[in-house]
N, CA, C and O atoms as CSV, one atom per row, in Angstrom:
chain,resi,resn,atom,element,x,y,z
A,1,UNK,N,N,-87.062,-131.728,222.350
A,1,UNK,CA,C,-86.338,-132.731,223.077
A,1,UNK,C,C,-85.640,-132.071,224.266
A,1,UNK,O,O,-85.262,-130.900,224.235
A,2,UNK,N,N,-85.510,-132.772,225.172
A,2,UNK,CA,C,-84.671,-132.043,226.595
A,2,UNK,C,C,-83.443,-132.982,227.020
A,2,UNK,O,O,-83.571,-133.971,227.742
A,3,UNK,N,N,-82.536,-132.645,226.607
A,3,UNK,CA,C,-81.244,-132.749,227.185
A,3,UNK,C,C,-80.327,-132.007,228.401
A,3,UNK,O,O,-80.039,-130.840,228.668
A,4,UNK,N,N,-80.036,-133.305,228.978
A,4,UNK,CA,C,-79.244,-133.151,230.048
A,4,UNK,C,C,-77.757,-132.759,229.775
A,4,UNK,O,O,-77.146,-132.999,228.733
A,5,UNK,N,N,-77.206,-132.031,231.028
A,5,UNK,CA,C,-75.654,-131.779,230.892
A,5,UNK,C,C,-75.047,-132.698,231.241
A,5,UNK,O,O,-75.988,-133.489,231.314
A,6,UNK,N,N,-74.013,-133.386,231.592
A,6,UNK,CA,C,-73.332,-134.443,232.021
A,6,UNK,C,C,-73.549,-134.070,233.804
A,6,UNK,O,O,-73.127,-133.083,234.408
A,7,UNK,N,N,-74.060,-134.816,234.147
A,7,UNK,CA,C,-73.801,-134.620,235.434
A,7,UNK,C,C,-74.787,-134.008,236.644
A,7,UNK,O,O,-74.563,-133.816,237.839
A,8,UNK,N,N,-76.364,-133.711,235.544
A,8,UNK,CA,C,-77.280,-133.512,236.279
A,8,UNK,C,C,-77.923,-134.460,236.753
A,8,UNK,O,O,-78.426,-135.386,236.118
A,9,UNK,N,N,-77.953,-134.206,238.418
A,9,UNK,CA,C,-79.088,-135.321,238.637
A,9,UNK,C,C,-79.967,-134.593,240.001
A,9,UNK,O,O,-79.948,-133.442,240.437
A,10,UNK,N,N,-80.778,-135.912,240.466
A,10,UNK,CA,C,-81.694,-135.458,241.481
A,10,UNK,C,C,-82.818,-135.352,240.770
A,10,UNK,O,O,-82.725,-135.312,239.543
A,11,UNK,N,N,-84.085,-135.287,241.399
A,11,UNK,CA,C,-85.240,-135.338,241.052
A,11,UNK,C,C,-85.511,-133.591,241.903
A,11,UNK,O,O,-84.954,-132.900,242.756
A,12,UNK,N,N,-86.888,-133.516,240.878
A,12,UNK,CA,C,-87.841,-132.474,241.196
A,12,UNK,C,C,-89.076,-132.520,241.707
A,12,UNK,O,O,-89.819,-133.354,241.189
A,13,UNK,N,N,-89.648,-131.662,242.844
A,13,UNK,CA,C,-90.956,-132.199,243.436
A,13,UNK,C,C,-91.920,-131.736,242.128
A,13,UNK,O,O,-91.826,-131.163,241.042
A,14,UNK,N,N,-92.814,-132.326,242.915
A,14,UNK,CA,C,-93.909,-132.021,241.665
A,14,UNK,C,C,-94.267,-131.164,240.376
A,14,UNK,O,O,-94.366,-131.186,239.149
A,15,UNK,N,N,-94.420,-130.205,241.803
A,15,UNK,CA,C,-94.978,-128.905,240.794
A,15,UNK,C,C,-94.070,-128.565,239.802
A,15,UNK,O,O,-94.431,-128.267,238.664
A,16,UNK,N,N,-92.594,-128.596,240.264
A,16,UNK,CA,C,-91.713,-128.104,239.796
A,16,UNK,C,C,-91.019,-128.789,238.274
A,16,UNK,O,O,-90.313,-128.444,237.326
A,17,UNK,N,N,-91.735,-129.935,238.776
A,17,UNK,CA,C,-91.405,-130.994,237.382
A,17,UNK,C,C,-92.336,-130.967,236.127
A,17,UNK,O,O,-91.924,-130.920,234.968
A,18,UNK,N,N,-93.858,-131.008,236.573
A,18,UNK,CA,C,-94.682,-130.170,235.984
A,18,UNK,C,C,-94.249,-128.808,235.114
A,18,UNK,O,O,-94.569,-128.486,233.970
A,19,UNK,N,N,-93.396,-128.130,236.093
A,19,UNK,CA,C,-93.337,-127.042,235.015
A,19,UNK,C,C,-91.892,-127.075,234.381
A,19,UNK,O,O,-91.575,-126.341,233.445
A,20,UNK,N,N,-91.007,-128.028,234.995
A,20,UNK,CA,C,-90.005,-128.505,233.332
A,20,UNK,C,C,-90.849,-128.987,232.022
A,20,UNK,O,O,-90.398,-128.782,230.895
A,21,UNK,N,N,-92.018,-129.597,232.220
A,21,UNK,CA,C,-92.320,-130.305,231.227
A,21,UNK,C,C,-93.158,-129.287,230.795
A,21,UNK,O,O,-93.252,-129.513,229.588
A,22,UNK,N,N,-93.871,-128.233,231.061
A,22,UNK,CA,C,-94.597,-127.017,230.202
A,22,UNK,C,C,-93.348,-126.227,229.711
A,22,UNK,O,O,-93.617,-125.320,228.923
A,23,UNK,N,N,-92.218,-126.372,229.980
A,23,UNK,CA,C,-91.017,-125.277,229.720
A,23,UNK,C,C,-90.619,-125.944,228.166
A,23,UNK,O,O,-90.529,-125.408,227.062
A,24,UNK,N,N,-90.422,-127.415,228.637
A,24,UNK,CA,C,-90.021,-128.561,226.789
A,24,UNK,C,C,-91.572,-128.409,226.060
A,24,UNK,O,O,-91.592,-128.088,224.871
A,25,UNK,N,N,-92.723,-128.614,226.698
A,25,UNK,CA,C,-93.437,-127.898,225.640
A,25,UNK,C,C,-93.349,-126.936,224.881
A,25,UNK,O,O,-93.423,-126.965,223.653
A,26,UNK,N,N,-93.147,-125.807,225.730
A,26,UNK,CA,C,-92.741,-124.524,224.639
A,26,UNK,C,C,-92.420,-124.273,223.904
A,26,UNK,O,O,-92.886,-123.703,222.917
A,27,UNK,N,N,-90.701,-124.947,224.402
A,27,UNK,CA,C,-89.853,-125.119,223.614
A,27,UNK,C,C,-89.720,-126.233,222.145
A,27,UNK,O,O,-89.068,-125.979,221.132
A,28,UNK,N,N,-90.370,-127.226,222.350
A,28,UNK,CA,C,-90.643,-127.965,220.628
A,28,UNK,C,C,-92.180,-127.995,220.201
A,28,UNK,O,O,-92.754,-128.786,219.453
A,29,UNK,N,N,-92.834,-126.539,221.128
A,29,UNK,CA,C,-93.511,-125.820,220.044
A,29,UNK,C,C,-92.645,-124.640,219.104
A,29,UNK,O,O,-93.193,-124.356,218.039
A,30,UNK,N,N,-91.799,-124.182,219.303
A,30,UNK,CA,C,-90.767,-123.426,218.598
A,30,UNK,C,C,-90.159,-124.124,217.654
A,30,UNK,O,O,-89.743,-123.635,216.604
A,31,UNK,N,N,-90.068,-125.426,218.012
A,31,UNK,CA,C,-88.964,-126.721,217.085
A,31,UNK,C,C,-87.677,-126.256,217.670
A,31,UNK,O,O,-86.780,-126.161,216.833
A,32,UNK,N,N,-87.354,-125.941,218.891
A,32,UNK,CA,C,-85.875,-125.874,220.126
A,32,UNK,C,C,-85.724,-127.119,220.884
A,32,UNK,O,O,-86.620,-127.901,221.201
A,33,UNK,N,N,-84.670,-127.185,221.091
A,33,UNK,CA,C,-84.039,-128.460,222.252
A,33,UNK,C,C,-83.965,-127.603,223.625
A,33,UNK,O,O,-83.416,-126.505,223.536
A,34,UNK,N,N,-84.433,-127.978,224.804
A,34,UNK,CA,C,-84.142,-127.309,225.606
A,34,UNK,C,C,-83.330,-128.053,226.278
A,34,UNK,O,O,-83.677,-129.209,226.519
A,35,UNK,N,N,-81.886,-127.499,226.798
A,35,UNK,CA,C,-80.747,-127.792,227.879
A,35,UNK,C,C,-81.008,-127.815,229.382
A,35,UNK,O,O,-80.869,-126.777,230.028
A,36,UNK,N,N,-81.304,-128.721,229.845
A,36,UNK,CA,C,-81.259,-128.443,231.329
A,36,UNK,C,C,-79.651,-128.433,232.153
A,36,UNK,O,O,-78.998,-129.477,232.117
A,37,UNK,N,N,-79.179,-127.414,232.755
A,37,UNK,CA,C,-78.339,-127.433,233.328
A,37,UNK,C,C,-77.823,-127.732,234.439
A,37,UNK,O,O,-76.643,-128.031,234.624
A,38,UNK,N,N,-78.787,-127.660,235.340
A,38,UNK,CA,C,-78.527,-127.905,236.951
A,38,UNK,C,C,-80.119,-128.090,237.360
A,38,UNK,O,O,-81.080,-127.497,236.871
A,39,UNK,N,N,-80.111,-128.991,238.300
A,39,UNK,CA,C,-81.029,-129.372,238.745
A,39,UNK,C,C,-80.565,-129.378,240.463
A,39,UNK,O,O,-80.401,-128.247,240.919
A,40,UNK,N,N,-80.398,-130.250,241.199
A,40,UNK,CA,C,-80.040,-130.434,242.715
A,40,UNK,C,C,-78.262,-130.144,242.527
A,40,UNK,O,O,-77.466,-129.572,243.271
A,41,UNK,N,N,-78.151,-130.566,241.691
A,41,UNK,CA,C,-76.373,-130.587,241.810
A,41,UNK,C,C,-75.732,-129.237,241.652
A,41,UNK,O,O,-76.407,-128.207,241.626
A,42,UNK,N,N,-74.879,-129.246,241.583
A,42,UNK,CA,C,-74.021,-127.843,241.605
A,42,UNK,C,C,-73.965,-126.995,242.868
A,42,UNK,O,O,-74.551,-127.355,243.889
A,43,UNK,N,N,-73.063,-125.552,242.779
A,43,UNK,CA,C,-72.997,-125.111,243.321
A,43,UNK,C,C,-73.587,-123.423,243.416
A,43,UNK,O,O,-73.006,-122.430,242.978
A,44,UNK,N,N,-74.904,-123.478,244.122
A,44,UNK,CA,C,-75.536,-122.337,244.378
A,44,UNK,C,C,-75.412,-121.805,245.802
A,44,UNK,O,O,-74.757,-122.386,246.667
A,45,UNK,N,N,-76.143,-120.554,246.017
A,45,UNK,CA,C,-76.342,-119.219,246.674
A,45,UNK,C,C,-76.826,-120.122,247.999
A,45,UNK,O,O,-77.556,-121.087,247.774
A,46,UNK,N,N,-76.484,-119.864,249.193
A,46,UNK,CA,C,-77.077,-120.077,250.158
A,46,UNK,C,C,-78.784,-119.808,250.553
A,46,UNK,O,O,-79.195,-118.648,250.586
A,47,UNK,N,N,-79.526,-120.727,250.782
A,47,UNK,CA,C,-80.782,-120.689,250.716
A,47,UNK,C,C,-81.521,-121.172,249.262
A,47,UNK,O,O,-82.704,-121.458,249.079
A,48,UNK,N,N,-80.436,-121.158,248.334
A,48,UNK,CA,C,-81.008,-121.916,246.960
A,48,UNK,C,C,-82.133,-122.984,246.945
A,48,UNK,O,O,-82.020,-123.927,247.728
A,49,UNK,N,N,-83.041,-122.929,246.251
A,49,UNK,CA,C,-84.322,-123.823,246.192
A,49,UNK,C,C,-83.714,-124.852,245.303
A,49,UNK,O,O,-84.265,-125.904,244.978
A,50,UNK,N,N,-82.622,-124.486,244.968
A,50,UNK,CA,C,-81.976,-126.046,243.761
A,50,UNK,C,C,-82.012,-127.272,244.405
A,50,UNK,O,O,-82.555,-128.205,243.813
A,51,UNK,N,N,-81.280,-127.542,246.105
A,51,UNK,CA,C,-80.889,-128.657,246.573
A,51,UNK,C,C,-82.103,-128.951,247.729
A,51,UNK,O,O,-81.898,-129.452,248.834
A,52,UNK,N,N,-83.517,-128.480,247.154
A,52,UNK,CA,C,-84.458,-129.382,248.006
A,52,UNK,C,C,-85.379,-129.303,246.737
A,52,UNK,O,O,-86.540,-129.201,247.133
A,53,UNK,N,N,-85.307,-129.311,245.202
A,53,UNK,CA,C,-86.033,-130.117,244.611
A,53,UNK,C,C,-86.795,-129.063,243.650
A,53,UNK,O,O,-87.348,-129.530,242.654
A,54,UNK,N,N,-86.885,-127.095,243.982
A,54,UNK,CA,C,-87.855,-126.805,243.485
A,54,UNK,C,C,-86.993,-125.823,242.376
A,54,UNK,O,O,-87.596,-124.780,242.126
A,55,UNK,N,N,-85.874,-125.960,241.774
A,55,UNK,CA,C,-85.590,-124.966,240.804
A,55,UNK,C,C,-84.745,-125.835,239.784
A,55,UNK,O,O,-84.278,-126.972,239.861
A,56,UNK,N,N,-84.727,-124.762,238.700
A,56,UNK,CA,C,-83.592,-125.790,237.547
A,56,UNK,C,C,-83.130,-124.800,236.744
A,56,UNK,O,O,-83.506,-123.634,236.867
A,57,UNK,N,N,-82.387,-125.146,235.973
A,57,UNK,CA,C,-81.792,-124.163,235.141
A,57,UNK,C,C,-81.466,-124.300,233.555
A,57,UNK,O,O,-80.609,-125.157,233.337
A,58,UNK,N,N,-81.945,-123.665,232.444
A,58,UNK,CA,C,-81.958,-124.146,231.316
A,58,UNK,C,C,-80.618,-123.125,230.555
A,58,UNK,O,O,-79.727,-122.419,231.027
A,59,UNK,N,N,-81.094,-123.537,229.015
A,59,UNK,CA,C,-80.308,-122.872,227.988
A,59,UNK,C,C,-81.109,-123.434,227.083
A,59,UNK,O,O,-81.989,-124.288,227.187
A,60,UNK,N,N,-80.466,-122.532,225.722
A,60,UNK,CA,C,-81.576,-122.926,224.705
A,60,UNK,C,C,-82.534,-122.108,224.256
A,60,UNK,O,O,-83.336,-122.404,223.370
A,61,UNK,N,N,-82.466,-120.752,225.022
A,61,UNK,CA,C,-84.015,-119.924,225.121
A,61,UNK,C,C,-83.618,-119.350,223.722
A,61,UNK,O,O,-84.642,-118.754,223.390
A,62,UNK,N,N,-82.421,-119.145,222.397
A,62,UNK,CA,C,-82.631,-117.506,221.678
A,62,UNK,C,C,-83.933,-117.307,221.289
A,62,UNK,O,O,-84.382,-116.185,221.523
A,63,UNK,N,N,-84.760,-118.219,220.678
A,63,UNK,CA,C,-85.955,-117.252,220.003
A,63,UNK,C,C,-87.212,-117.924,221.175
A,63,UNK,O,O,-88.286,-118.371,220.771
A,64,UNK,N,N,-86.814,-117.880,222.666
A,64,UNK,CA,C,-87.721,-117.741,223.478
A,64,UNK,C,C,-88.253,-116.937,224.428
A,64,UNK,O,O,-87.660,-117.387,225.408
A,65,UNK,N,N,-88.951,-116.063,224.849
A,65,UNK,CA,C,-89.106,-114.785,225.912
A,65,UNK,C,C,-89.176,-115.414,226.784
A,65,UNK,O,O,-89.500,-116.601,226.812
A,66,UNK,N,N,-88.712,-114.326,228.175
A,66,UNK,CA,C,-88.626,-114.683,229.346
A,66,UNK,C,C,-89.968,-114.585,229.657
A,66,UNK,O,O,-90.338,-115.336,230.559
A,67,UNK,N,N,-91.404,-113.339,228.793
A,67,UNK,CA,C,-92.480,-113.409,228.926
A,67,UNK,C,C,-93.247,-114.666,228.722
A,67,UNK,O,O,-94.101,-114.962,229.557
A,68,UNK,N,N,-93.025,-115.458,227.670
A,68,UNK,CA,C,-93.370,-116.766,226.985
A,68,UNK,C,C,-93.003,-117.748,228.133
A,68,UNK,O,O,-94.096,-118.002,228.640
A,69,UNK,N,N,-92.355,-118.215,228.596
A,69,UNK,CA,C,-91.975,-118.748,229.531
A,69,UNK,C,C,-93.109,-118.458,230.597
A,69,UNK,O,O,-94.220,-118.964,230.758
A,70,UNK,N,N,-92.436,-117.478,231.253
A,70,UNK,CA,C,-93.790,-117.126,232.374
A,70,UNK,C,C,-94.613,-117.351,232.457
A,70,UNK,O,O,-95.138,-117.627,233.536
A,71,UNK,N,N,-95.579,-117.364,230.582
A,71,UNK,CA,C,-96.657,-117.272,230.482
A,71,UNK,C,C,-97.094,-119.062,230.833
A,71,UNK,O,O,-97.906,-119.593,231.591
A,72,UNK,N,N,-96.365,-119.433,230.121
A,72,UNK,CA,C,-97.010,-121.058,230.327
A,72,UNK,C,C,-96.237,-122.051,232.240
A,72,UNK,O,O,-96.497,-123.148,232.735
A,73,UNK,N,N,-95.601,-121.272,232.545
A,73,UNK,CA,C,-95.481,-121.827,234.014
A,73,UNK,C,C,-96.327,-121.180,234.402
A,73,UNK,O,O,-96.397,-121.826,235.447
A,74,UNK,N,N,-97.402,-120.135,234.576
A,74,UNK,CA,C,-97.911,-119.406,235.610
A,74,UNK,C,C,-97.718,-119.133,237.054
A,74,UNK,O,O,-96.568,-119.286,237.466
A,75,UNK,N,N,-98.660,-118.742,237.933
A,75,UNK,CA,C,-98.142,-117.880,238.971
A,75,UNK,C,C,-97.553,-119.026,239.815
A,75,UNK,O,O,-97.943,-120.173,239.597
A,76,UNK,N,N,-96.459,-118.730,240.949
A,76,UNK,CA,C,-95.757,-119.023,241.384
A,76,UNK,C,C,-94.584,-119.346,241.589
A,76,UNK,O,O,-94.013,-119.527,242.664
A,77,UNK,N,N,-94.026,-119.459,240.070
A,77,UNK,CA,C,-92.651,-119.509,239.399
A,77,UNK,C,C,-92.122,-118.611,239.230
A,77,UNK,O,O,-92.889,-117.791,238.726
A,78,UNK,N,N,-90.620,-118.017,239.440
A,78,UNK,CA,C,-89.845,-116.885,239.293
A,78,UNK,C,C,-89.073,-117.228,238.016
A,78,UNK,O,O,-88.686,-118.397,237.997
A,79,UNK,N,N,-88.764,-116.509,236.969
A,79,UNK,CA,C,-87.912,-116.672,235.866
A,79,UNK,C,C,-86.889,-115.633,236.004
A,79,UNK,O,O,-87.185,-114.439,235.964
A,80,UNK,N,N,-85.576,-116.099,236.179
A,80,UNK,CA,C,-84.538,-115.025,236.003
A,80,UNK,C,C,-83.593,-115.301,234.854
A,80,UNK,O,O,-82.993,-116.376,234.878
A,81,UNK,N,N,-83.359,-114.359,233.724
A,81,UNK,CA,C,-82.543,-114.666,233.093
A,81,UNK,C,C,-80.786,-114.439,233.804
A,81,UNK,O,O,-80.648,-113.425,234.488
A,82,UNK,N,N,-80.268,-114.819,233.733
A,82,UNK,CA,C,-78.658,-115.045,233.976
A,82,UNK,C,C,-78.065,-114.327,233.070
A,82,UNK,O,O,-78.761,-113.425,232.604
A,83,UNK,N,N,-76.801,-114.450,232.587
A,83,UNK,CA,C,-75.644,-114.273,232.412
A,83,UNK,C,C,-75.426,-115.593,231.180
A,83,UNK,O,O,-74.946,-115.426,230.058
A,84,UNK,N,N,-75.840,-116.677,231.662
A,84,UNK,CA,C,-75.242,-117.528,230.585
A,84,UNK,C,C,-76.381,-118.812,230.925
A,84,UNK,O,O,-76.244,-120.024,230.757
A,85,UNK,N,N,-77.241,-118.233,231.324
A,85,UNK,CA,C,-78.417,-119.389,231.474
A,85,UNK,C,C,-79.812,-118.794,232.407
A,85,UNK,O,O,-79.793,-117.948,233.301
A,86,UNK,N,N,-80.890,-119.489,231.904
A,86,UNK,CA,C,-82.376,-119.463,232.666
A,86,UNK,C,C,-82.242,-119.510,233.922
A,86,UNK,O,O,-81.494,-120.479,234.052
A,87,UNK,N,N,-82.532,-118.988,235.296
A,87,UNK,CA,C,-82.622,-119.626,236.285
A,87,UNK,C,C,-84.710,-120.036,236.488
A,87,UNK,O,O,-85.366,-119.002,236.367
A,88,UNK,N,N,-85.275,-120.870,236.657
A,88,UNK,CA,C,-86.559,-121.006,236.656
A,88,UNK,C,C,-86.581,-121.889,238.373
A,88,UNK,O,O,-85.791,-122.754,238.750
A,89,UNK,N,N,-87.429,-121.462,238.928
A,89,UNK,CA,C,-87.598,-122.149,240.638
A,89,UNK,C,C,-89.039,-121.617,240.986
A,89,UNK,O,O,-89.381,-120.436,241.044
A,90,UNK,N,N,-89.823,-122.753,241.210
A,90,UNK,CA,C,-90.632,-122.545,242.143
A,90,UNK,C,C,-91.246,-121.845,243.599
A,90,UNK,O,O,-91.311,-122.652,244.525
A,91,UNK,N,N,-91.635,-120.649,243.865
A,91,UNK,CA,C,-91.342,-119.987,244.808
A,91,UNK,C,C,-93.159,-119.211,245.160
A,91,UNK,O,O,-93.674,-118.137,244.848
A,92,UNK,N,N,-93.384,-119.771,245.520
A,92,UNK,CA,C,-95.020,-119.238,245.577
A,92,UNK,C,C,-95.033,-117.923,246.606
A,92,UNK,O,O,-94.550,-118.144,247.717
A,93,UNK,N,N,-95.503,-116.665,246.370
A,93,UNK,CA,C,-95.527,-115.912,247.308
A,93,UNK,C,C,-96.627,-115.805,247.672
A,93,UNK,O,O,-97.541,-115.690,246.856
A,94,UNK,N,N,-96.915,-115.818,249.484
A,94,UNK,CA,C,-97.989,-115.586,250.456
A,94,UNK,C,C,-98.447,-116.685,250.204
A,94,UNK,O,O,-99.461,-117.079,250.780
């Protein structure tokens, strides 16, 4: 199941939504809830891909790899783990 934080909103372009929904696959193939945290809202890094649609941010991962992840977004997606959450964004290089 994928739950929202209070207060996320905005939509995601495509691709990027696409790969929220391979990310909740993963995840209740494990039998996990995945948290989405930020989507367009909040406050990020200058140049952030959050507030034009292509990044998001979860919780929820303990018994998930940052490899596992990767593996089912494939190429073009960056996975950074945080401090206290997923950062996942769309970022195709070349």
């Amino acid at each position: 199941m994928i739950w929202y934080k209070q207060g996320v909103v905005g939509d995601l372009d495509t691709v990027t939504q696409k790969g929220l929904g391979r990310v909740a696959g993963l995840f209740e193939s494990k039998g996990r809830d995945l948290y989405v945290t930020s989507k367009r809202e909040g406050n990020h890094g200058l140049g952030s891909l959050h507030y034009i649609g292509k990044a998001f941010d979860i919780r929820g991962a303990e018994n998930v790899s940052k490899n596992e992840i990767c593996e089912v977004l494939g190429p073009g997606f960056d996975v950074v783990v945080e401090s206290n959450h997923i950062h996942i964004e769309h970022d195709p290089k070349g």
